[in-house]
N, C-alpha and C positions, 0 to 999 in steps of 0.2 A: 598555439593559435594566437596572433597578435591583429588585431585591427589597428589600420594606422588610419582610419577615416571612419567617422562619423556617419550614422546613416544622416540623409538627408531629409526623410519624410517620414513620418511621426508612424511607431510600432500601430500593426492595428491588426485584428485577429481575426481568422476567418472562419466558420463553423463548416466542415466537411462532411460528407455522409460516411455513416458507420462502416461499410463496405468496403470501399476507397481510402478510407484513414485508417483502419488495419490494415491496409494491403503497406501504406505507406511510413505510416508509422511506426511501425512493428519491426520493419528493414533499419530504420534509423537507431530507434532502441536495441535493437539487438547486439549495434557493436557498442555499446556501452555498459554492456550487460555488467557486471551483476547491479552496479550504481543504481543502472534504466528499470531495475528489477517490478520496484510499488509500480509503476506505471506500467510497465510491459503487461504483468497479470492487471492488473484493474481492466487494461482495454480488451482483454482477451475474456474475463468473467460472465459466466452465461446469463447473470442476470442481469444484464446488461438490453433488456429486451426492448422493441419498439416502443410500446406501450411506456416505458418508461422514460421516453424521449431524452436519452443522456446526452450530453456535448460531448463531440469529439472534433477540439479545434487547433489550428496552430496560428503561428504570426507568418502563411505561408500560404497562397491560395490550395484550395483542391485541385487547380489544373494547370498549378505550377509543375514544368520537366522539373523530374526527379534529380537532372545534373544542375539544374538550376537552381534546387533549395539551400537557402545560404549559411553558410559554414556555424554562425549562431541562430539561435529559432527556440522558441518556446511552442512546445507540445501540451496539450491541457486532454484533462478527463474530468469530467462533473454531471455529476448525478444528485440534482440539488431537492430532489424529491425526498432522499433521506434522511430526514427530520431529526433522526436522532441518532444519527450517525455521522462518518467522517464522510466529506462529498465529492471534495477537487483533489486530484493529483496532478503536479507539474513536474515536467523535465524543462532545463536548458543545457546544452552539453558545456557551458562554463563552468559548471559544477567539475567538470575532469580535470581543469587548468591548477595548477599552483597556488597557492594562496601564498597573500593575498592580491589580487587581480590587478591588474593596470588600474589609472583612476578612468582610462575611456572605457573599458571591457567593467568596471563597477556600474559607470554611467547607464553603460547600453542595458547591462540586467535589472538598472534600479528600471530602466525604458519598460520596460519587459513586463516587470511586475505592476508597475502603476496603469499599464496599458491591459492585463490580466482583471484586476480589480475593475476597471470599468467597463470591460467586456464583460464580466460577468454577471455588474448591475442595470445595465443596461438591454440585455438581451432577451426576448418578451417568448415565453414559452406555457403560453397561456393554456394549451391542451396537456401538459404537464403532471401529475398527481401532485395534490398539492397545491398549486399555481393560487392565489400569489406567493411565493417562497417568501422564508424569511429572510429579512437583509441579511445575518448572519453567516460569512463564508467560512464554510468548515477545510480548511487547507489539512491535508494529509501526509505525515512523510516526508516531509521537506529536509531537503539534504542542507548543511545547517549555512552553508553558504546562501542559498535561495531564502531561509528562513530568518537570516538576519537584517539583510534587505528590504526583506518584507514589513519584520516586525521595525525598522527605520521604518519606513513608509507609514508605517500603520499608527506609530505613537507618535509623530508629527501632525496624525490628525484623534489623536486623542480616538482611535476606530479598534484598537487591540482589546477584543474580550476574554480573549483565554490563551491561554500558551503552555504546554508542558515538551519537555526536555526526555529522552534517551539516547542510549548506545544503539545503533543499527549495528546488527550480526547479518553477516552473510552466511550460508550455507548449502552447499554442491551440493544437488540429491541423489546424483551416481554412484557417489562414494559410498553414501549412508546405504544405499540397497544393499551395497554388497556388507558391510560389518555385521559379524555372528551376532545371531538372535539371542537375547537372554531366554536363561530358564524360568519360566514363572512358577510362582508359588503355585503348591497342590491347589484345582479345582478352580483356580483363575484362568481368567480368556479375554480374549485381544478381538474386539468388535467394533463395529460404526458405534457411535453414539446412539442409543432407545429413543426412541422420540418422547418413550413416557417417563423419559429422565432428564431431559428438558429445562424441566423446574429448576432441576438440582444445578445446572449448568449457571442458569439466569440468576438464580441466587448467589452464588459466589462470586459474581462479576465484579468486577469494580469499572468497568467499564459500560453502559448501556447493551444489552444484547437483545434483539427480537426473533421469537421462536421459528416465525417461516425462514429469517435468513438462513439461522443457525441448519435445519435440516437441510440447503442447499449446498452444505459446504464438507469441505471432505474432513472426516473426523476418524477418531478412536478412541473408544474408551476400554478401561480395564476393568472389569468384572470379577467380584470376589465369588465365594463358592456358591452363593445365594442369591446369583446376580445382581445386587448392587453393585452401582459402579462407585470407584474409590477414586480413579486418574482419568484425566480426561484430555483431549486436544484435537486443536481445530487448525485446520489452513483455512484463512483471509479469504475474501473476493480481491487481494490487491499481492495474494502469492505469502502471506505473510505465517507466523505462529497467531495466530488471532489470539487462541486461548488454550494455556497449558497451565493443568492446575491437579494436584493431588492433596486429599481431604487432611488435615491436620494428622489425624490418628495415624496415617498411614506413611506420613514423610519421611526420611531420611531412611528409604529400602532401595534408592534406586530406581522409582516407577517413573517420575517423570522421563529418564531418560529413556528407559525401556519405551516408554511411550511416543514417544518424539520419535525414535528413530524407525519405530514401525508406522508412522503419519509418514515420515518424509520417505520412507522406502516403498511405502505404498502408492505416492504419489506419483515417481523416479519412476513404480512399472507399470502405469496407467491405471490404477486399481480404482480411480474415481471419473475417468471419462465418462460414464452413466450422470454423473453430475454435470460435466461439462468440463472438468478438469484433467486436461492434460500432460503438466509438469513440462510443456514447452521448453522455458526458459532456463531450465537447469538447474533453475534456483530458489531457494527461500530465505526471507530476511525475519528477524527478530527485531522487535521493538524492546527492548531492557532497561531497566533503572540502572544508573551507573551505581556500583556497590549491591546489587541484586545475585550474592554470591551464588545462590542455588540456579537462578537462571542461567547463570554465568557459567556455569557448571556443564548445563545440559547443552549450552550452544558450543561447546569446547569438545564435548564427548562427540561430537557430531561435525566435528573437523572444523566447525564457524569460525569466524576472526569478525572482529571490528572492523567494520569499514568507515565511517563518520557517525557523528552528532544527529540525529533526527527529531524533529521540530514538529507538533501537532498544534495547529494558531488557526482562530479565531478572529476573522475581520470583521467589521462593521460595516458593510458599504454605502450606506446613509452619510458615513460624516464624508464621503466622497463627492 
């Protein structure tokens, strides 16, 4: 993809109806699959409800022809009610192109994103949970070319509050269906996550977790002979490993894998559609520390590769 001309009139973003921007979105993200992955699930996530008044918007009207949406475009999801969670996910299909980009096609995405940031401080969603949000934009998953952009933009206005770095894994969940099942150890079982084990989930986090999302989300846990659970793991509302964790005492047996693959294999045969989870996209991605060799481990067992650098940033939109 080359632009050899400048757009002429200034990026501006249009907010569509939830209905209509699946229907359109969804077609667009699809052929960039596994990349389009965080966004394709976020848009499709059942908690995703009215009452939650989410954005779903592009730099394209809603009743722009479908032959007529232009070759670069920026897709957004934001659900800025989630205070203590990740909020926004973007796509722009520049992210597919070569690095590193023409200086017009850098120009047009820095367009993109400083036009992102001010649609997002500006937009008045006053019946919202929450409302008035914090300035704080929670950016999720940014593919690291979007995220480097950004975070220019952001520390030009001294607006960068947070930033952390990993490896994005990809991984096909058709494959994993079909790879033989481990034997578990006597008296262990392969179940949903207890609701009355919950606690034990939230406590090991290193990342914020809140207990109504977690029971919406497709999980498994391993059960030892006395039903505690020892391993544990979660699929995202955005397609992802949310959380894959096994207790100290019990590491280095093999469980996290064993675990992972009966998540992603349960997913691949519909086993969470009661949730709202249908494994659509074919796909799930990992968030990993680079040198995170155990995690590295389990997304290898499970056919994954590397696909880019993924960026979790924090803007300020005050200093905007």
């Amino acid at each position: 993809m080359v632009v050899t001309k400048m757009e002429e009139t200034p990026i501006q973003f249009h907010a569509h109806p939830q209905e209509t921007a699946l229907k359109v979105f969804l077609t667009l993200l699809h052929e960039h699959l596994p990349t389009s992955n965080p966004l394709f699930n976020r848009l499709i996530a059942p908690h995703n409800i009215p009452s939650r008044h989410c954005l779903f918007a592009a730099t394209f009207s809603a009743n722009t022809d479908t032959a007529q949406i232009p070759e670069i475009y920026t897709i957004l999801f934001a659900d800025r009610s989630r205070h203590l969670e990740s909020q926004i996910w973007i796509y722009n299909p520049l992210i597919t192109q070569p690095s590193p980009l023409s200086i017009t096609n850098q120009k047009i995405l820095k367009e993109h994103l400083e036009a992102t940031i001010h649609f997002l401080k500006d937009i008045q969603i006053p019946e919202a949970p929450g409302w008035p949000f914090s300035p704080i934009l929670k950016f999720a998953c940014l593919h690291e070319m979007i995220a480097s952009t950004l975070l220019s933009i952001g520390n030009a206005k001294a607006a960068v509050r947070r930033q952390t770095i990993w490896s994005l894994w990809f991984v096909e969940t058709l494959p994993v269906s079909k790879l033989e099942k481990k034997v578990l150890l006597e008296g262990f079982s392969l179940t949903r996550v207890p609701d009355e084990q919950l606690d034990l989930v939230i406590s090991t986090s290193s990342i914020p977790r809140q207990a109504e999302t977690l029971k919406q989300q497709p999980s498994v846990g391993l059960l030892d002979e006395k039903g505690k659970m020892v391993a544990w793991g979660y699929i995202g509302i955005d397609g992802s490993f949310a959380t894959l964790y096994v207790l100290p005492e019990h590491r280095g047996k093999g469980l996290a894998k064993c675990v992972a693959a009966e998540l992603v294999g349960r997913l691949s045969r519909g086993e969470f559609t009661d949730l709202g989870f249908d494994g659509r996209s074919g796909w799930v991605h990992s968030d990993v520390y680079e040198g995170n060799q155990g995690s590295e481990s389990v997304m290898k067992s499970l056919g994954g590769r590397v696909g880019t650098r993924s960026f979790y940033v924090w803007i300020d939109c005050e200093k905007f």
